[in-house]
MIBAMAR-109914 format. One record per residue (C-alpha): x, y, z. Coordinates in steps of 0.5 Angstrom, whole numbers. Layout:
<<X,Y,Z>> ...
//
This chain:
<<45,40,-7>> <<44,42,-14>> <<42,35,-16>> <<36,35,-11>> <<34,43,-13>> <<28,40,-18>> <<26,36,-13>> <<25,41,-9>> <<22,45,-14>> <<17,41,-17>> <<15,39,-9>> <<13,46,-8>> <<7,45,-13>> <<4,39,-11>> <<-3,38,-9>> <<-2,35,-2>> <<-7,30,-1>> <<-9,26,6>> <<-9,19,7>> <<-15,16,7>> <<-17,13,14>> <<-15,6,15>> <<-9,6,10>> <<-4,4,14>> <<-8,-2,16>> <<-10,-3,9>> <<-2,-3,7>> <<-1,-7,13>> <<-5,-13,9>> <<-3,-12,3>> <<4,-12,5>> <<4,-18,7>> <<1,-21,-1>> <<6,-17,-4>> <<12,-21,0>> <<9,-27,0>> <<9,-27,-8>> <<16,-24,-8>> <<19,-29,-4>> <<15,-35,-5>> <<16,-38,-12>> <<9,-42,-10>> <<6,-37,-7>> <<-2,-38,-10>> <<-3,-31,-11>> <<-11,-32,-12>> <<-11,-35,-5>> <<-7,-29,-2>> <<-11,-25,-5>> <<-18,-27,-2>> <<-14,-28,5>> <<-12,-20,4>> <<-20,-19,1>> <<-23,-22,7>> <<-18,-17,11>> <<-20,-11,9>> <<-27,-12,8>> <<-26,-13,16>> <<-22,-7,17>> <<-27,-3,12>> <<-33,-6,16>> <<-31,-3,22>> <<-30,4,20>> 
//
């Protein structure tokens, strides 16, 4: 527990902030970009990126 006491002590004066809406949708698609790009060694990254962008802009778009 002693190892964990700083942690629990800086936690207790955080700021808590919520989530902004449509995160977890958000995370979802770059989620996908960012394993892409770890795990395929020809991954093009500019062309994820659009794809994720396209995305997003939809998920946004609906609000």
């Amino acid at each position: 527990m002693e190892n964990y006491q700083a942690f629990l002590d800086g936690n207790q004066r955080l700021a808590m902030k919520i989530e902004p809406p449509h995160a977890q949708q958000l995370y979802s698609v770059l989620d996908g970009v960012v394993s892409a790009v770890l795990t395929k060694e020809d991954a093009d990254i500019d062309q994820l990126l659009g794809d994720a962008s396209g995305k997003i802009d939809g998920i946004l778009a609906r609000g």
